[in-house]
C-alpha positions as protocol buffer text, in pm:
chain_id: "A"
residue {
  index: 1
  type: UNK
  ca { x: -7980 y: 5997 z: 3504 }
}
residue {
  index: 2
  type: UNK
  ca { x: -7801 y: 5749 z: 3308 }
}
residue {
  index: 3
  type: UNK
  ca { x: -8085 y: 5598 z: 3049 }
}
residue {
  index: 4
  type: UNK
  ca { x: -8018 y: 5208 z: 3188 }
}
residue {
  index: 5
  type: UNK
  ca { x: -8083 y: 5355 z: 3524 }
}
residue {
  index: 6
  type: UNK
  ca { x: -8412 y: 5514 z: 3395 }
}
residue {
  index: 7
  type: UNK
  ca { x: -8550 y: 5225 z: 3247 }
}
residue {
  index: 8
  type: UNK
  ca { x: -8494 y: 4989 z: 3538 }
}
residue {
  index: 9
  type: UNK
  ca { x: -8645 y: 5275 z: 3731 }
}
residue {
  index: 10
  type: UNK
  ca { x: -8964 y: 5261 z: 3462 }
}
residue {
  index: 11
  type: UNK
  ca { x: -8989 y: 4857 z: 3477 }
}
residue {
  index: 12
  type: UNK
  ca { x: -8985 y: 4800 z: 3814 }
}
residue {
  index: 13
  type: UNK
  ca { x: -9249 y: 5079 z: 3888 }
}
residue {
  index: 14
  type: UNK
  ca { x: -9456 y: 4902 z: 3625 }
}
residue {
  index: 15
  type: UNK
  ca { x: -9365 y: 4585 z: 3749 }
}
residue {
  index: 16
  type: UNK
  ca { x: -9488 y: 4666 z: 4120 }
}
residue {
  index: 17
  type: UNK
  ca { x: -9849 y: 4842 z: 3896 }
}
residue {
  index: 18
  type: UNK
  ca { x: -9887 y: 4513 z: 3754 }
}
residue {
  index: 19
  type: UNK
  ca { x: -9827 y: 4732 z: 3363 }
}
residue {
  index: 20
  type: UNK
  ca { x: -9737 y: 4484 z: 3129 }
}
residue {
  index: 21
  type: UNK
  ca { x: -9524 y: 4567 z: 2808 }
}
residue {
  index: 22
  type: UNK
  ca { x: -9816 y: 4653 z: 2579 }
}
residue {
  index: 23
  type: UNK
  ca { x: -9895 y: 4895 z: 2871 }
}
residue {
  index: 24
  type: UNK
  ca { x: -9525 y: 4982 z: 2887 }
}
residue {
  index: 25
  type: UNK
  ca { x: -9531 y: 5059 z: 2445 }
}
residue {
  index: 26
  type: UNK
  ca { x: -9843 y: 5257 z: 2452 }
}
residue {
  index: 27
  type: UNK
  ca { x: -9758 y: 5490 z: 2759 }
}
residue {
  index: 28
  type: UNK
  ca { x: -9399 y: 5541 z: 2808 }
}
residue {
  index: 29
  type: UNK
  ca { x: -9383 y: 5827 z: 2553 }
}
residue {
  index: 30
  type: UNK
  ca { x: -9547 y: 6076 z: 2859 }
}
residue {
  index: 31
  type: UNK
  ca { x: -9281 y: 5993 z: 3095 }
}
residue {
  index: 32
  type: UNK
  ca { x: -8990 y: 6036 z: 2791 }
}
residue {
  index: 33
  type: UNK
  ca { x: -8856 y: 6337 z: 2817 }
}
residue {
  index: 34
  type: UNK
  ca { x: -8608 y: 6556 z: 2606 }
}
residue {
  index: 35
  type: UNK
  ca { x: -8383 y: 6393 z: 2308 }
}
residue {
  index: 36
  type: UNK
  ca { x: -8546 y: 6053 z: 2458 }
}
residue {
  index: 37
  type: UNK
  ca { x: -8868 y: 6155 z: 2377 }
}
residue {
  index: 38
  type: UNK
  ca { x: -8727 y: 6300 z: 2001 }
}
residue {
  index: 39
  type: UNK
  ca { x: -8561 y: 5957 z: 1953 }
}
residue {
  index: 40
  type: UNK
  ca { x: -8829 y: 5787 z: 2042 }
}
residue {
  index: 41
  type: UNK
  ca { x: -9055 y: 5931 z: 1828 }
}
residue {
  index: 42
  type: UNK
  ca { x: -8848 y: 5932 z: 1515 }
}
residue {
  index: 43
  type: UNK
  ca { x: -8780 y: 5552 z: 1587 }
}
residue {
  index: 44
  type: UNK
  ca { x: -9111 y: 5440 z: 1723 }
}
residue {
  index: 45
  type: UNK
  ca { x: -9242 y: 5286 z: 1394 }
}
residue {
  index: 46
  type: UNK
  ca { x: -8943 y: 5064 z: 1378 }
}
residue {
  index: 47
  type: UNK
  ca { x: -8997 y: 4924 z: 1762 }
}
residue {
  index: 48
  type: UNK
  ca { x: -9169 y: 4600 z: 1756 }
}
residue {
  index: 49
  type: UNK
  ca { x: -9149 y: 4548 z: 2159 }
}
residue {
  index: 50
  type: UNK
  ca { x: -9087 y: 4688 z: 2433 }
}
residue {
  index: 51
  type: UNK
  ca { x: -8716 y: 4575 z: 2430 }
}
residue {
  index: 52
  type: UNK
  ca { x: -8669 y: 4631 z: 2101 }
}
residue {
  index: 53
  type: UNK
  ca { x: -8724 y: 5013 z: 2246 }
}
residue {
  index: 54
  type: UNK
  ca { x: -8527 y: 4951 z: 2534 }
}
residue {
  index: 55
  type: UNK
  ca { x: -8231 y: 4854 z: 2290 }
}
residue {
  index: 56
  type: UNK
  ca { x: -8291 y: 5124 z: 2052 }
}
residue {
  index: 57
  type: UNK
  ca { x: -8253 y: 5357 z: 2369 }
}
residue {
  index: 58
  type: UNK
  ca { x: -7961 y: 5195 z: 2534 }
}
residue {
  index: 59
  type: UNK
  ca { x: -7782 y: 5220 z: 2203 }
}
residue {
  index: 60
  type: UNK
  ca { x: -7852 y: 5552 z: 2131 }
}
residue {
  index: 61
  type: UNK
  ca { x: -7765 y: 5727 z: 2481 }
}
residue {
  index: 62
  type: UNK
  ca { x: -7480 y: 5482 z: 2592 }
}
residue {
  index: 63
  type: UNK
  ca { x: -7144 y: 5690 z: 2582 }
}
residue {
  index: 64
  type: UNK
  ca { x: -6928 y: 5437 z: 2424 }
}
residue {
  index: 65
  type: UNK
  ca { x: -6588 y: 5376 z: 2646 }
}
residue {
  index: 66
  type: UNK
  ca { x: -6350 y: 5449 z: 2373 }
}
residue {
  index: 67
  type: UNK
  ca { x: -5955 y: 5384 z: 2468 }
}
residue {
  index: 68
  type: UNK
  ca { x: -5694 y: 5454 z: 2276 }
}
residue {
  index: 69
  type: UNK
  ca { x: -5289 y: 5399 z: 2270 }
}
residue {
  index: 70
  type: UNK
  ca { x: -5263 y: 5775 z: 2406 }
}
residue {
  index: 71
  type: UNK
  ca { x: -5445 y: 5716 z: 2692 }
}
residue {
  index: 72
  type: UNK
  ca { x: -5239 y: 5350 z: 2769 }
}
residue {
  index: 73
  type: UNK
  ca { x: -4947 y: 5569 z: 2726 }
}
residue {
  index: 74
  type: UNK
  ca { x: -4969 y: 5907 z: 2905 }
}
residue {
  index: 75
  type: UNK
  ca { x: -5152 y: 5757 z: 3251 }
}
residue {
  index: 76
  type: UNK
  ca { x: -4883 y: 5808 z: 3501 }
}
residue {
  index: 77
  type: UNK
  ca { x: -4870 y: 5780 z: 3858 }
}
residue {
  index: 78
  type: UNK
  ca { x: -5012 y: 6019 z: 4067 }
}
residue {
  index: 79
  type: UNK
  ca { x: -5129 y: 5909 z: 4491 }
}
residue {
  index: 80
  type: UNK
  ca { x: -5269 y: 5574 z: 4431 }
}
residue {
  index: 81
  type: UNK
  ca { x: -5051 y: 5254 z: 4329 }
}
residue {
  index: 82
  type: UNK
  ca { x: -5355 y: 5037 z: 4279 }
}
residue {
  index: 83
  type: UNK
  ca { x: -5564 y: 5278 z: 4116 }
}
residue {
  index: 84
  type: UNK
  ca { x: -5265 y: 5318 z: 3842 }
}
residue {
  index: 85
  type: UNK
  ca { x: -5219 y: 4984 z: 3819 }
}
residue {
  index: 86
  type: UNK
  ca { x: -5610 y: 4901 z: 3775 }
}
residue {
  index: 87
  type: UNK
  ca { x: -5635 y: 5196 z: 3524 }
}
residue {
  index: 88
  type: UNK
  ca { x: -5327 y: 5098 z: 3327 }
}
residue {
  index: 89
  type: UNK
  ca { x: -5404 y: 4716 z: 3314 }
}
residue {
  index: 90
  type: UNK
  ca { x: -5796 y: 4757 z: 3187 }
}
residue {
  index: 91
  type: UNK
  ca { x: -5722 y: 5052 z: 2940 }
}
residue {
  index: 92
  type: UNK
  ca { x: -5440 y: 4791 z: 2812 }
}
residue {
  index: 93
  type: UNK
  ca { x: -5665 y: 4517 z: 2796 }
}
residue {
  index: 94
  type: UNK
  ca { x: -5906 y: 4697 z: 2600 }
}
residue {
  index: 95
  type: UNK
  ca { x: -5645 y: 4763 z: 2359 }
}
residue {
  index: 96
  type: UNK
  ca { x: -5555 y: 4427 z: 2317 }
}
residue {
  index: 97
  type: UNK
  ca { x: -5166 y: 4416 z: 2433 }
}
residue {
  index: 98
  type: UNK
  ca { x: -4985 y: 4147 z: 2568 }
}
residue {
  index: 99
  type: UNK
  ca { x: -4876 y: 4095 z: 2923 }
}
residue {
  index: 100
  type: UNK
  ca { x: -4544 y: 4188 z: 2821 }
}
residue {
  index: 101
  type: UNK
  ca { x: -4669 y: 4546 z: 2669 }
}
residue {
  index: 102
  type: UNK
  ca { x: -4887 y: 4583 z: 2983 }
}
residue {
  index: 103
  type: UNK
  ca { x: -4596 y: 4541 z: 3178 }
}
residue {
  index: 104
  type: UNK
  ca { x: -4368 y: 4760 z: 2986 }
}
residue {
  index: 105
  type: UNK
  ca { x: -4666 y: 5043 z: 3022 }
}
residue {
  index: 106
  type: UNK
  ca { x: -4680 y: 4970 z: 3362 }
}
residue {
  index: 107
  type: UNK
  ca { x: -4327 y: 5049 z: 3420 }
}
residue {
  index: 108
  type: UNK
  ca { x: -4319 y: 5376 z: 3220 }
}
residue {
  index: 109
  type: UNK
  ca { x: -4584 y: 5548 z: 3371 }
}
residue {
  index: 110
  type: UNK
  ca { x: -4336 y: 5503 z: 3702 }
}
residue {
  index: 111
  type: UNK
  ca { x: -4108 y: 5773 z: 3847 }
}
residue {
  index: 112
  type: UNK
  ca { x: -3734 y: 5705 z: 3729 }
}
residue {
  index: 113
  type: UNK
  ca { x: -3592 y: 5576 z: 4053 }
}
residue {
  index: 114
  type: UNK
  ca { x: -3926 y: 5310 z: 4060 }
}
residue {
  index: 115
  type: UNK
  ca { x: -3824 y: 5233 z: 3733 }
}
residue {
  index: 116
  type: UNK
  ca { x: -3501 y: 5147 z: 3813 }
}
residue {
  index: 117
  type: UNK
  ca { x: -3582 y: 4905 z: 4093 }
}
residue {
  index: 118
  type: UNK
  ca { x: -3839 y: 4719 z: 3821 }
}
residue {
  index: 119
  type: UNK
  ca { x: -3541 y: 4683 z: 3609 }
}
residue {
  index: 120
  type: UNK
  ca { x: -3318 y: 4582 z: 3831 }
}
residue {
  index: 121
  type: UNK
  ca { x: -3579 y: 4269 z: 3924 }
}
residue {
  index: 122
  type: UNK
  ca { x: -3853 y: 4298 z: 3682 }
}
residue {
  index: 123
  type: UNK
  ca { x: -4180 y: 4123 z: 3730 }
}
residue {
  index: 124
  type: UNK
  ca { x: -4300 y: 3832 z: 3510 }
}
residue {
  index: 125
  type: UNK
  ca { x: -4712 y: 3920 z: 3524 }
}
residue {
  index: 126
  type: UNK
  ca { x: -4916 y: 4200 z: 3600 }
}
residue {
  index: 127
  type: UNK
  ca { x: -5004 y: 4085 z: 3914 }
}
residue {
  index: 128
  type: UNK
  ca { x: -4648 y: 4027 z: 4023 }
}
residue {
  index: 129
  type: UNK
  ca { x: -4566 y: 4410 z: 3931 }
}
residue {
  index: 130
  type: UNK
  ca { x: -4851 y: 4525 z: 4157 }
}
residue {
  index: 131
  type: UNK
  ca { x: -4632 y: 4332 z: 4481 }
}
């Protein structure tokens, strides 16, 4: 369980038990579990709040989405047009490239007689590609 998901899970259960956060600080080290419990521990004299734990947490277990140039690059169509194009155009926004280089990437990831038609009239935005 994803530990955002597990936390909700723990507030609204002490929401609904009327638990408030000083509840929440003294007990939720029996219901951590694991490296949770481990990081909790080794961080718990550096937690102020309750959502100064719920941020230590969150930081610690959150897989960061890292996307780089390779990834931009080497997507290539497989069955699904949209599903490319979505793919393509948010791992190219999280790089930072232009419209232009989104496009370009767009294009390359194509099969060479697709590509071929896009040159022939090639689209001015993103959007316009995906038509």
């Amino acid at each position: 369980m994803r530990i955002e998901a597990w936390l909700e899970y723990f507030n609204n259960a002490c929401k609904i038990n009327n638990k408030d956060n000083d509840w929440k600080m003294l007990n939720i080290s029996k219901y951590l579990k694991g490296s949770a419990l481990t990081h909790y521990v080794n961080s718990c004299l550096n937690i102020s709040n309750f959502d100064d734990l719920c941020n230590i947490l969150i930081e610690n277990f959150l897989k960061p989405n890292i996307v780089n140039l390779s990834d931009f690059s080497q997507h290539q169509l497989r069955n699904n047009l949209d599903e490319y194009f979505h793919q393509k155009l948010n791992c190219g926004r999280q790089l930072g490239l232009s419209p232009q280089l989104i496009l370009e990437g767009l294009t390359d990831g194509m099969p060479t007689n697709i590509k071929q038609l896009m040159t022939i009239n090639p689209p001015t935005s993103p959007t316009e590609w995906l038509k």
